[in-house]
N, C-alpha and C positions, 0 to 999 in steps of 0.2 A: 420459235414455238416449242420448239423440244427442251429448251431452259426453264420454259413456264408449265411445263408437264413434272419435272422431275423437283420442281419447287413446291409445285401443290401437292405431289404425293408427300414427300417432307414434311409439310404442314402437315398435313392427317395422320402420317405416323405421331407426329409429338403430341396431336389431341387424341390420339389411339391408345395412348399409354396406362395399363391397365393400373386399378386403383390401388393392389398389390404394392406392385413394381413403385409409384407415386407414395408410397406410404413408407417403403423401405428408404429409398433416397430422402421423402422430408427426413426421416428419423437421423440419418447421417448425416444432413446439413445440417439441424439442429443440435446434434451432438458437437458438430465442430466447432460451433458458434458457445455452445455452451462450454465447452472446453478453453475456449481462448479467451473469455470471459472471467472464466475462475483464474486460469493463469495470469491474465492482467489484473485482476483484484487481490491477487497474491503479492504479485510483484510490486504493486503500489503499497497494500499494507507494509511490507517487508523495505521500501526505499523510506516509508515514514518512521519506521521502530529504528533501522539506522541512521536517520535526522534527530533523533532523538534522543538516540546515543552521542552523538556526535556534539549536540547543543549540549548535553551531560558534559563530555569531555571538555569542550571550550570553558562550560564557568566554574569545574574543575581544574584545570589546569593552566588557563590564561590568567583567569578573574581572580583564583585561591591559591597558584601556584603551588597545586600539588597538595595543600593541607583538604583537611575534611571539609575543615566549616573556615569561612573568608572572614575575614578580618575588619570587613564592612558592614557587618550586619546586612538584613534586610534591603536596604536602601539600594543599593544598585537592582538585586532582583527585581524588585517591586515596578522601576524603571524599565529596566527592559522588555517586564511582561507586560506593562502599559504601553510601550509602542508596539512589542509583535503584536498584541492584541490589536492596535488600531489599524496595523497594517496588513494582518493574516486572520482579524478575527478571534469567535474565541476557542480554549483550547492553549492560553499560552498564559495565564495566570500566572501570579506569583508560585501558587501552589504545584501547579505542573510541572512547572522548573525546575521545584524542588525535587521534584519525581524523577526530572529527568539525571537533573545528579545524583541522586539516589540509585540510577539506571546505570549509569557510567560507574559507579565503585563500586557498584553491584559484580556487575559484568566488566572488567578494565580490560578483558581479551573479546576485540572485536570478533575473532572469529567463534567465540562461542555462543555468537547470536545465529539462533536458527528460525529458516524462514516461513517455520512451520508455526512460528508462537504468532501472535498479534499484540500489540500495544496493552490489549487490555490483560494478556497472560501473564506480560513483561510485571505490569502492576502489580498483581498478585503475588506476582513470585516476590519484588521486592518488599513486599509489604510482612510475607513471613519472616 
């Protein structure tokens, strides 16, 4: 009996909690939630701008071995953006690709990707 005394006063304290006190704590919860939010949509932007880079380097360096422009013309691009397209959607055109090696000679030092820019900043900057 003395367990179901000391449970129900418990209970009334936590519906007791003044609207104050409930308003401060939402505000904290929801900052935290909003905080880990923007950091994962950081972190994702910032793992896609370095896939990006990365697909840059590969048809740089595998596809052109190191030259500017590949010795294939168009044709192999055109291919591989018609399968990532099929398989990841779109977002992987021929013309993206081109962006993205654009991306890679732009920037050839990995670490001077910073993870404050987004994809679409990366754009602009290569486009000046």
């Amino acid at each position: 009996m003395f367990g179901k005394t000391k449970s129900n006063d418990m209970e009334k304290e936590e519906h007791n909690i003044k609207i104050p006190d409930m308003t401060i704590l939402y505000d904290k919860i929801r900052d935290i939630l909003s905080n880990a939010r923007q950091r994962a949509y950081s972190a994702v932007n910032f793992a896609m701008v370095e896939s990006y880079w990365l697909i840059g380097q590969q048809i740089v360096e595998h596809e052109q071995q190191g030259e500017t422009r590949a010795v294939y013309g168009k044709g192999l691009l055109k291919e591989i953006a018609t399968r990532l397209t099929y398989e990841f959607g779109k977002g992987f055109d021929e013309r993206e690709l081109r962006k993205m090696r654009q991306f890679y000679l732009t920037f050839q030092k990995r670490d001077t990707l910073r993870p404050e820019l987004t994809w679409s900043h990366y754009r602009r900057l290569i486009s000046v």
